[in-house]
N, C-alpha and C positions, 0 to 999 in steps of 0.2 A: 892337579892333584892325581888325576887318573895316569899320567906320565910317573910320578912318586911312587904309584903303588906297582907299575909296570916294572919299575926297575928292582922294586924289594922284590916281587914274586922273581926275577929271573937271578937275582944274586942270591936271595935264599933258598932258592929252588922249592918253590913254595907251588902247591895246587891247587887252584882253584875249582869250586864247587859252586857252578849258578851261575853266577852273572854278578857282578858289582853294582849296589845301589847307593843313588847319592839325593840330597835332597836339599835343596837351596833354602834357607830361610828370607826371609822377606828382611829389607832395609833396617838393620847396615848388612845384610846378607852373608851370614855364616855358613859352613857348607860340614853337612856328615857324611861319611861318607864308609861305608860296609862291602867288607868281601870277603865271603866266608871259607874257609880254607880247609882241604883235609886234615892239615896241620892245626888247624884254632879256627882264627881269622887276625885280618888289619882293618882300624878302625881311625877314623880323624875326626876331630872337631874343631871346628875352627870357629873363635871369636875377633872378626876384624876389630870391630871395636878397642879390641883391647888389643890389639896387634898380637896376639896369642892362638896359638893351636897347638891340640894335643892329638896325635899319634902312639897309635897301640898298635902292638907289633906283639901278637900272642900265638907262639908256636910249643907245639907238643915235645919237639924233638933237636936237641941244640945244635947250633949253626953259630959258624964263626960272625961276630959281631961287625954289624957295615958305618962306615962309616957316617952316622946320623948328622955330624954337623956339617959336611960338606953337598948332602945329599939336599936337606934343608934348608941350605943357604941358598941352590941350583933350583930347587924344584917351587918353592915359596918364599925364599929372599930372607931368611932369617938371619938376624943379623947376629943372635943367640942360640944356642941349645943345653939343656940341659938335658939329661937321661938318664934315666933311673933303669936299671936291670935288675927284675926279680925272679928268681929261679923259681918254676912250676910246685907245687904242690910246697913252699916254704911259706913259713908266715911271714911280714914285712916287722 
């Protein structure tokens, strides 16, 4: 996952602010994982259990749209994605 958020910061040209924190849950171990950005931040949560995780990709300033289902298929085997794009300060 730390390889996933490598490749979003250098294609969105994203800056990093701190250090990236992750935190393992205990068995079936899901992982969060935070890193805060001048731009927002990126955020995952992953539930093995459910063969599920979400990625949050929150930037202040628009950037052409990366390819998420090839990225997620590479980085954590997805064999699905679906993605929701919501523009900053709109309601959903």
């Amino acid at each position: 996952m730390a390889a996933l958020f490598e490749e979003l910061l250098v294609l969105l040209d994203l800056k990093v602010v701190g250090q990236p924190q992750w935190h393992v849950f205990p068995e079936p171990g899901g992982i969060t994982g935070l890193t805060l950005l001048a731009e927002s931040h990126l955020a995952i949560h992953t539930f093995p259990e459910h063969g599920f995780a979400a990625l949050n990709v929150y930037c202040c300033r628009p950037r052409a749209r990366p390819d998420f289902e090839s990225l997620l298929a590479r980085h954590l085997g997805a064999a699905s994605c679906e993605v929701r794009e919501l523009k900053r300060g709109v309601m959903a």
